[in-house]
C-alpha positions in Angstrom: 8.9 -8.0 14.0 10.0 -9.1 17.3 7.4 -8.9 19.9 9.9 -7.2 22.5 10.2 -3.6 24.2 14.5 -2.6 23.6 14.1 -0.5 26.9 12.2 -2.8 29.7 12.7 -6.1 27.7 9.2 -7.4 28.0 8.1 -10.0 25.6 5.6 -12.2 25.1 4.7 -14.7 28.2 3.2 -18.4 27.1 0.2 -20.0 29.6 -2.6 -21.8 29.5 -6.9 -20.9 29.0 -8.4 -23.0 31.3 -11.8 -23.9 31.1 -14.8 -24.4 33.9 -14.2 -28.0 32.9 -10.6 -27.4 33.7 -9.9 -28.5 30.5 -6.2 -26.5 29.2 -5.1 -25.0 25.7 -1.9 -22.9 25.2 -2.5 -19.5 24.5 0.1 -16.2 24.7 0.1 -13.1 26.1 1.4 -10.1 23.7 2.9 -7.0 25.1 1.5 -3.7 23.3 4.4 -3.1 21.6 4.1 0.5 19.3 6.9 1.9 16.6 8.6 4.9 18.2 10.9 7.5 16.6 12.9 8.6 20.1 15.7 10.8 21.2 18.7 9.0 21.9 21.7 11.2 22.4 20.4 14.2 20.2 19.5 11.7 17.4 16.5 10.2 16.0 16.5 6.5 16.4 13.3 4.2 15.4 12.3 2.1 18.3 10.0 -0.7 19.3 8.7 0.4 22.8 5.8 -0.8 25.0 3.2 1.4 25.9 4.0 1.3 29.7 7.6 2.7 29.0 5.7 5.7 26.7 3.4 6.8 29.3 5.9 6.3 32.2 8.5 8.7 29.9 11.1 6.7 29.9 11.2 7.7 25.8 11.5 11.0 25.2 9.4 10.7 21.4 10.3 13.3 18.9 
């Protein structure tokens, strides 16, 4: 499953832990992404939405 929101487009974002000894490891920030079943021109369409587009209503969920 792709780890993108199909209405804002976010997606996951790659960096660095860095350590008091300033030492550096990769690590990756995941968006909450949740299965929705929304209202897209009076149908029901399965989508993969992130929370911040739910609780703004930007999905209408049915």
């Amino acid at each position: 499953m792709s780890r993108k929101c199909d209405i804002c487009g976010k997606s996951t974002v790659a960096g660095n832990n860095v350590s008091h000894a300033n030492n550096k490891t990769k690590r990756v920030w995941r968006p909450n992404i949740q299965r929705v079943n929304a209202v897209v021109d009076n149908k029901s369409v399965s989508m993969k939405v992130c929370t911040r587009c739910i609780r703004s209503e930007k999905v209408v969920k049915r």
